[in-house]
C-alpha positions as CSV (number, residue, x, y, z in Angstrom):
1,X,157.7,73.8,-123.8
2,X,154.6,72.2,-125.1
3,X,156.7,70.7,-128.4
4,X,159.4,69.9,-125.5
5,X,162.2,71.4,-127.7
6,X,165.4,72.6,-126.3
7,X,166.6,75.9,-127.3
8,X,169.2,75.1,-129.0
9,X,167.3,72.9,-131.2
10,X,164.4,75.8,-131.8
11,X,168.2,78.2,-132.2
12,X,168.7,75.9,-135.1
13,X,165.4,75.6,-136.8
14,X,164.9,79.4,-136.6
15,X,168.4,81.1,-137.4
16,X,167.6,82.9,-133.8
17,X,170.8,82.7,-131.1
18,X,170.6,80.6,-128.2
19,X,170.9,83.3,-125.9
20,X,168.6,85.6,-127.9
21,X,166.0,82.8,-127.2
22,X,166.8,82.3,-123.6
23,X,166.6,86.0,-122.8
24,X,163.3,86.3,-124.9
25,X,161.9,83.6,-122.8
26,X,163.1,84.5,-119.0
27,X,162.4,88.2,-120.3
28,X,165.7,89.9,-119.7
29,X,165.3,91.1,-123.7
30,X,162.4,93.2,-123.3
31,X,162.4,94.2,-126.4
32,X,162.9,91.4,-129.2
33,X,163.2,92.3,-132.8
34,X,160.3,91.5,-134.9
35,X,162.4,89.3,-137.4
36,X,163.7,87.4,-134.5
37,X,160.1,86.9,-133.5
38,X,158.7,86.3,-136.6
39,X,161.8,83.2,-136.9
40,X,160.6,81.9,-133.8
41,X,157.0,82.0,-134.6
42,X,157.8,80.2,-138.0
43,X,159.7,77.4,-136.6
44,X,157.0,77.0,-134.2
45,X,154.3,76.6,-136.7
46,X,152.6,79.8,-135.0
47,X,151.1,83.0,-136.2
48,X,153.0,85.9,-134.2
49,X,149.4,87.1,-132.7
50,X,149.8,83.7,-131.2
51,X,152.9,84.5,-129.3
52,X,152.3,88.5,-129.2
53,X,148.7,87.8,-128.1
54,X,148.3,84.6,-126.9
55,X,144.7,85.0,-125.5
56,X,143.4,86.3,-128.9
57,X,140.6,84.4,-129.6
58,X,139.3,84.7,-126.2
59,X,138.6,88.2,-127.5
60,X,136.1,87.8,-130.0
């Protein structure tokens, strides 16, 4: 949301289905692959403890 991408644009910078990303986001695929996330996280320009644990450096 914040980069204000569509999914099917984020589907086509990552390699990641459409409605692989749309499941992973309205969390009907409660179990995403960790390539798929790792994709995601890449075409984001994130580290994956940013999206696995978002409040990370809150904990230090």
């Amino acid at each position: 949301m914040e980069k204000k991408w569509s999914q099917t644009y984020l589907a086509q910078l990552s390699g990641v289905p459409q409605p692989t990303i749309s499941q992973i986001e309205n969390g009907t695929r409660q179990y995403p692959t960790f390539e798929n996330m790792k994709k995601i996280a890449e075409a984001l320009d994130l580290r994956l403890e940013d999206i696995f644990l978002p409040n990370h450096k809150d904990m230090k």
